[in-house]
C-alpha positions in Angstrom: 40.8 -9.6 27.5 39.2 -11.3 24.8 36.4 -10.1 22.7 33.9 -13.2 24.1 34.8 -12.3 27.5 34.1 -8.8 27.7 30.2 -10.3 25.8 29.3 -12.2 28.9 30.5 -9.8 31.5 27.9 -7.1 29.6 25.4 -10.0 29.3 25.6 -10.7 33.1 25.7 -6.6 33.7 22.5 -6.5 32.3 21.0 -9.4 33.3 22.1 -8.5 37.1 19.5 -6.0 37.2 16.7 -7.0 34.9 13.8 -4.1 35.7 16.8 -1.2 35.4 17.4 -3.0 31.9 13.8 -3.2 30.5 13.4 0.1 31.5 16.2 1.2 30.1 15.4 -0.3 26.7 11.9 0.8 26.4 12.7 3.7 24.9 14.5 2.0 22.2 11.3 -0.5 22.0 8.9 2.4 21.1 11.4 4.5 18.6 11.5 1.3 16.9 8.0 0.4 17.2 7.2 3.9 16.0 10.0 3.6 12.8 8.6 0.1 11.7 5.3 0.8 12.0 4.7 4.3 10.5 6.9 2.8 7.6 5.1 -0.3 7.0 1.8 1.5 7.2 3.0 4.2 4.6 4.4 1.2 2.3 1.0 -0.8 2.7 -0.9 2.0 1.6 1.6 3.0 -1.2 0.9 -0.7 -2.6 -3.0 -1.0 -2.1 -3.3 2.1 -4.1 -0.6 1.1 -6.4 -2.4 -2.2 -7.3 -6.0 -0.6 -7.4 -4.9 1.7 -9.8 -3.0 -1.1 -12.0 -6.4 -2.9 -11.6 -7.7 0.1 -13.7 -4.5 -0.3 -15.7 -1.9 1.8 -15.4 -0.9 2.6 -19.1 -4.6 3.9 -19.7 -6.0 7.1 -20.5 -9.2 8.1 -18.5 -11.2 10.9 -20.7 -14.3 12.5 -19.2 -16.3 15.0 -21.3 -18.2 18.2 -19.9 -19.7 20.0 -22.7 -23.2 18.2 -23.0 -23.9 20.8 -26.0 -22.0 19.0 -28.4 -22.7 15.2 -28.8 -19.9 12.2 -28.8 -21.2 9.6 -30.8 -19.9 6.0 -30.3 -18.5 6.0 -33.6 -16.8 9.0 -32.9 -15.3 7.3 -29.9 -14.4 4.1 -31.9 -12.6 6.2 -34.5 -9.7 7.8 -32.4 -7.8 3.8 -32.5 -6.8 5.2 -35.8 -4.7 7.3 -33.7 -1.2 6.8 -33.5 -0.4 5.0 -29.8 -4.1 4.4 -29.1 -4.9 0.4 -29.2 -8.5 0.4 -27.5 -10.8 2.7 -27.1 -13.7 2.2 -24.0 -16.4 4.2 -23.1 -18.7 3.6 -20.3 -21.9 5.0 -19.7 -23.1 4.2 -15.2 -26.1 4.1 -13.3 -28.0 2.2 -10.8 -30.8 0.5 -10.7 -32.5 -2.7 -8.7 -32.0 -6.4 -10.5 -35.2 -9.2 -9.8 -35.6 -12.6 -10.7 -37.8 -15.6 -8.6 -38.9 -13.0 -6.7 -35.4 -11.8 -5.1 -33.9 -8.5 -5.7 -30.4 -6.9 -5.6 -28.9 -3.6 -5.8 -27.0 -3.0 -8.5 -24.6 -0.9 -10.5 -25.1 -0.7 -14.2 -22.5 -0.5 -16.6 -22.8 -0.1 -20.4 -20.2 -1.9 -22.3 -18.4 -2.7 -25.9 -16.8 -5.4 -27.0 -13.3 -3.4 -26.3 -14.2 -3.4 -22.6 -12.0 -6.6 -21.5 -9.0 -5.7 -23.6 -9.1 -2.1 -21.9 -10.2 -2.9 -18.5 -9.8 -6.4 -18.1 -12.6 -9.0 -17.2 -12.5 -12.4 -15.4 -15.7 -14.6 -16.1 -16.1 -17.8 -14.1 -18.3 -18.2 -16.6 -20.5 -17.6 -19.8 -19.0 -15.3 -22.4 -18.5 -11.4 -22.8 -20.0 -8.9 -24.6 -19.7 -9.1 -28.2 -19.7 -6.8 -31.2 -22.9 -8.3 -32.2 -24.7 -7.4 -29.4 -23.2 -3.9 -29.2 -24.8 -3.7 -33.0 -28.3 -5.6 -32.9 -28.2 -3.9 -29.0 -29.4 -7.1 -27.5 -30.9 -7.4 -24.3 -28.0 -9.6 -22.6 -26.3 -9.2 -19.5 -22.9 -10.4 -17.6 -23.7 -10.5 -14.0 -21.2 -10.1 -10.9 -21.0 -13.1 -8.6 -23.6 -11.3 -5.5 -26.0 -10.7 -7.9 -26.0 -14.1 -8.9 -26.0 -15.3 -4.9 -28.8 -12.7 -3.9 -31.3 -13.6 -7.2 -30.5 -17.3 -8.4 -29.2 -19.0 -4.5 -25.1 -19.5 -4.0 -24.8 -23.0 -6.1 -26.9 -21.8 -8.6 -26.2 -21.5 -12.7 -27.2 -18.3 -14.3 -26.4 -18.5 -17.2 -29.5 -18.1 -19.6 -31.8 -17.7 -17.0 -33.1 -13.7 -17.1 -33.5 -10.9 -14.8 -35.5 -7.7 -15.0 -33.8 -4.5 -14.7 -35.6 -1.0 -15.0 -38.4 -2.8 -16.3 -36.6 -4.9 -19.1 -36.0 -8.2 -19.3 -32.2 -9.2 -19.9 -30.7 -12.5 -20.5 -27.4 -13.8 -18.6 -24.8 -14.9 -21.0 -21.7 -14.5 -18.7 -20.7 -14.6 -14.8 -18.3 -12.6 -13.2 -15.0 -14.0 -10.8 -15.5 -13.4 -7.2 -13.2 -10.0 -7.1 -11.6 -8.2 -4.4 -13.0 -4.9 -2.8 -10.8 -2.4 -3.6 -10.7 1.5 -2.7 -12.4 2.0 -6.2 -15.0 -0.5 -5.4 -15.2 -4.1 -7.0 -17.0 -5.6 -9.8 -19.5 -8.1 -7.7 -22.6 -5.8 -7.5 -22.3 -5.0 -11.2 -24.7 -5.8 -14.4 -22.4 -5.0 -17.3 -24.9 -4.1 -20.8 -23.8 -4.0 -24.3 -23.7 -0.1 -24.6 -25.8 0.5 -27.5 -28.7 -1.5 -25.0 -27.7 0.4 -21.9 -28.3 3.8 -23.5 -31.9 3.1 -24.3 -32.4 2.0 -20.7 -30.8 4.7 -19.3 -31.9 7.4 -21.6 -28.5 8.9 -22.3 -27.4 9.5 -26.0 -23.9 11.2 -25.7 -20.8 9.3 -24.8 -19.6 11.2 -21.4 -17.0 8.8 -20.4 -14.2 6.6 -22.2 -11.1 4.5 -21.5 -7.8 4.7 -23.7 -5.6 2.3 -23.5 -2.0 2.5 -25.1 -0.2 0.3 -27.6 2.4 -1.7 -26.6 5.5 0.1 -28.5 3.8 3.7 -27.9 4.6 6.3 -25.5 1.8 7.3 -22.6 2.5 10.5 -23.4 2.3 10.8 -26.8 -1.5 8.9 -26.9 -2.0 11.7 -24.4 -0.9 14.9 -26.8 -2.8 13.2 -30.1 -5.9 12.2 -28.0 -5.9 15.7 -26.8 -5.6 17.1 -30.3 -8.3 14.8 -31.2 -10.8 15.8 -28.8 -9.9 19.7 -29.1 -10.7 19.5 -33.1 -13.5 18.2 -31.8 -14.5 20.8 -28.7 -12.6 23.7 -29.7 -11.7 24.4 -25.8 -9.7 22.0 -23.2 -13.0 23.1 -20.8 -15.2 20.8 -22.1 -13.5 17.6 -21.7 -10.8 16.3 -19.5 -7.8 13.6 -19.6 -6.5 12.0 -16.9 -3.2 10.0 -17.5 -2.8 7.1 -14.9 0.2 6.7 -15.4 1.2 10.3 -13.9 -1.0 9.6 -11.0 0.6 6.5 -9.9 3.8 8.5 -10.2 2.6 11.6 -8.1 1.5 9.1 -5.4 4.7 7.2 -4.9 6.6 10.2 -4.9 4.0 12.0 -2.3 4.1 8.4 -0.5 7.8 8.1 -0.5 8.6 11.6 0.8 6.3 10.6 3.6 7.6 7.5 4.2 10.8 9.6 4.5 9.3 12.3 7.1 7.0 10.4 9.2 10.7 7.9 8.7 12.7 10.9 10.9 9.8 11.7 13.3 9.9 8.5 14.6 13.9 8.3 14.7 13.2 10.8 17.5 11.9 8.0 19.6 15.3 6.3 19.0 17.5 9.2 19.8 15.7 9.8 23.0 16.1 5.7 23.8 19.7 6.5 23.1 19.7 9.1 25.7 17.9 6.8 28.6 20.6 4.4 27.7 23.5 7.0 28.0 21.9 8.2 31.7 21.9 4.6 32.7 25.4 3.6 31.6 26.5 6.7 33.3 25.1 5.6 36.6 26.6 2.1 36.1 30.2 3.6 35.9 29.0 5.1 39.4 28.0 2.6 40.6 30.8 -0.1 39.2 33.7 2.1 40.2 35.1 0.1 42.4 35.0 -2.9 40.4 36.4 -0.9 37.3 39.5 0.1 39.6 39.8 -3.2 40.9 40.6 -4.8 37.2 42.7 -1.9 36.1 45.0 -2.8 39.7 45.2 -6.4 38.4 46.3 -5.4 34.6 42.8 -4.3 32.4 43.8 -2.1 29.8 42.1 0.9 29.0 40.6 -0.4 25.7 39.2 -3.6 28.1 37.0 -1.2 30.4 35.5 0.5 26.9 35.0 -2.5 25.0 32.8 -4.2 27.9 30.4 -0.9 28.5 30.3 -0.5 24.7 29.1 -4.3 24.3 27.2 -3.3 27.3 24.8 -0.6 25.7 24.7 -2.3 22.6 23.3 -5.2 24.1 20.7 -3.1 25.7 19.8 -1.1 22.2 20.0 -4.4 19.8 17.3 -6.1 22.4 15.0 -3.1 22.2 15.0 -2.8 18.7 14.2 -6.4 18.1 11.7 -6.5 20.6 10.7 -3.8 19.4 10.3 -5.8 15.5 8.4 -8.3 17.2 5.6 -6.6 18.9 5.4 -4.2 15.6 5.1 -7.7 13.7 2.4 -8.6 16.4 0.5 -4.8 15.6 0.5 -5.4 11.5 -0.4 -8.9 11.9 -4.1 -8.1 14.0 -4.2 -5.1 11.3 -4.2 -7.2 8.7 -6.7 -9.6 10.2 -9.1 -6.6 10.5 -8.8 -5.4 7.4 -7.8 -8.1 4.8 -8.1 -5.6 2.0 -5.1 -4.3 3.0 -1.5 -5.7 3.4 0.9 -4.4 5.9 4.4 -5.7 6.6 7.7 -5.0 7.2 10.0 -5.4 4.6 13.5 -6.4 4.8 14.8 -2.9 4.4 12.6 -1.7 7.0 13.7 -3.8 9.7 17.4 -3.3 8.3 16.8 0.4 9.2 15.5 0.1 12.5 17.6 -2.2 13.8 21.0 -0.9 11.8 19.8 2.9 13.7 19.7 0.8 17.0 23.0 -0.6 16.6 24.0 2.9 16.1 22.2 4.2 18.8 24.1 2.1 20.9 27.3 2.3 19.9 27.2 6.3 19.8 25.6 7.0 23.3 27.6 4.3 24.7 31.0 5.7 23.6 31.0 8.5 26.4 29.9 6.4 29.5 32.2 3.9 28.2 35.4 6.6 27.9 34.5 7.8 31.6 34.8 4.7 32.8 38.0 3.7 31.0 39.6 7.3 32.3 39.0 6.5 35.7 42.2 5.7 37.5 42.8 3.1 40.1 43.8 4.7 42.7 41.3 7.0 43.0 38.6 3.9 41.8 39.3 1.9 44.5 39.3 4.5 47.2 35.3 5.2 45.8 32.5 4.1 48.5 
């Protein structure tokens, strides 16, 4: 019989009894469902995270310092890009504070600033200009605004630039505006007033530098600006208590290999799903056989061959596996699609190797619990076939 044949016979088997066959498949809907979902989810979460931190960059040394006793100066800080492997040097000094001009207000965070800042960090302005050197030395009272603080003080179609707010009680001209940016798990950038640093200490009464950003040359080794930035700031401390480095770099590492071990377990849960749709499809073949006996006896009188009767009830369960699985794709497509439409800060979908996977495990799935329904069936021998009521 040829291999066509045998496909529409198992097309008609299962289509002869379309509520058996759904039912049937179900199982194979939701191991599939369950695999391309839990993956995509895990992927989706591995790349936000990914991207957030790369927004941070992810060749960058974070260094935080504990030890209030003994003071970083800025100069201090400036000094270690004589290091070998160190390019930029950032720090940051935070705080929050209310923003008012024409009698509107906003929220804000505060950021104090050097000129460095954009080669480290990275800054998009839609317009205006960043901070300079000149203002980090004459500590001028200028400001780069994001693009909500702009809406909430100055209207939406409004310039800012040059017009001034008052912040803590100071007055601060705009020089630049901020890119509309996206939120991210580490925040975003549109509620922020960014300060030349020298300024932003004054205003926020803080002296010491408690926070900086490193970022790496381009030739140099993460880990080596790591061990001469640590030397650095022990010569400095004495003790590795009072000040910490965080290499990004590492963390982006830990977190794909914690997210891909995950993807790999919650991966095998969910394949349970699909062995258990494997074994709903094996019952049901089974009681096909029983209840095509007769008919299976009747071609083996007129000349089937015993590789005929396993070919068709193979075809036949893989039919019924293969539609699961991509129905199974589609309504998982269907689940990421209104995720993603609730939450457009994230991005979930399922990759190519994903739905290779799923649907390569339900081909499987069908071929292996079809192969014993499919041997019973081809054992059975005419005589006693067509005696069967």
């Amino acid at each position: 019989m040829k291999f066509s044949q045998a496909g529409k016979m198992a097309v008609a088997a299962v289509l002869s009894n379309k509520l058996r066959s759904f039912l049937t498949m179900l199982g194979i809907i939701i191991g599939v469902m369950a695999v391309t979902l839990l993956i995509s989810l895990v992927q989706g979460a591995t790349n936000t995270v990914t991207e957030s931190l790369d927004d941070l960059g992810g060749d960058q040394l974070v260094v935080s310092v504990t030890n209030t006793s003994k003071r970083l100066t800025l100069n201090e800080v400036e000094s270690l890009t004589q290091l070998d492997g160190i390019e930029h040097v950032s720090p940051t000094l935070t705080g929050r504070g209310t923003a008012r001009a024409d009698g509107n207000s906003s929220d804000v965070s505060i950021t104090g600033i050097t000129a460095s800042y954009d080669a480290v960090q990275g800054m998009s302005l839609a317009s205006g200009r960043g901070i300079s050197q000149t203002d980090i030395d004459y500590r001028l009272s200028v400001c780069i605004i994001g693009p909500d603080v702009s809406k909430d003080l100055f209207g939406a179609n409004a310039d800012a630039i040059g017009r001034t707010l008052r912040l803590l009680g100071r007055d601060y001209r705009i020089v630049g505006v901020l890119e509309e940016a996206q939120e991210t798990m580490f925040g975003s950038s549109n509620t922020e007033v960014y300060l030349p640093f020298t300024n932003a200490q004054r205003l926020l009464s803080s002296v010491n530098v408690s926070s900086f950003y490193v970022s790496v040359s381009e030739n140099a080794s993460t880990d080596d600006a790591e061990i001469a930035l640590d030397r650095a700031m022990m010569a400095k401390y004495g003790d590795d208590d009072s000040y910490s480095i965080v290499n990004l770099t590492d963390i982006m590492d830990t977190i794909n290999s914690v997210m891909a071990t995950m993807e790999l377990l919650l991966g095998a849960i969910a394949g349970i799903s699909l062995l258990v749709g494997g074994i709903g499809i094996m019952n049901i073949m089974l009681v096909s056989v029983t209840e095509r006996t007769r008919e299976i006896g009747i071609r083996k009188a007129i000349g089937a061959q015993r590789t005929d009767i396993i070919v068709q009830f193979m075809i036949e369960s893989v039919i019924l596996s293969l539609t699961g699985g991509v129905i199974g794709m589609a309504v998982s497509q269907g689940v990421l699609t209104t995720i993603n439409t609730l939450y457009p800060d994230y991005h979930f979908v399922i990759t190519g190797g994903t739905a290779a996977v799923a649907l390569g495990f339900s081909f499987l799935v069908g071929v292996i619990f079809g192969i014993y329904p499919a041997n019973k069936a081809a054992k059975l021998k005419p005589i006693n076939a067509l005696r069967y009521e």
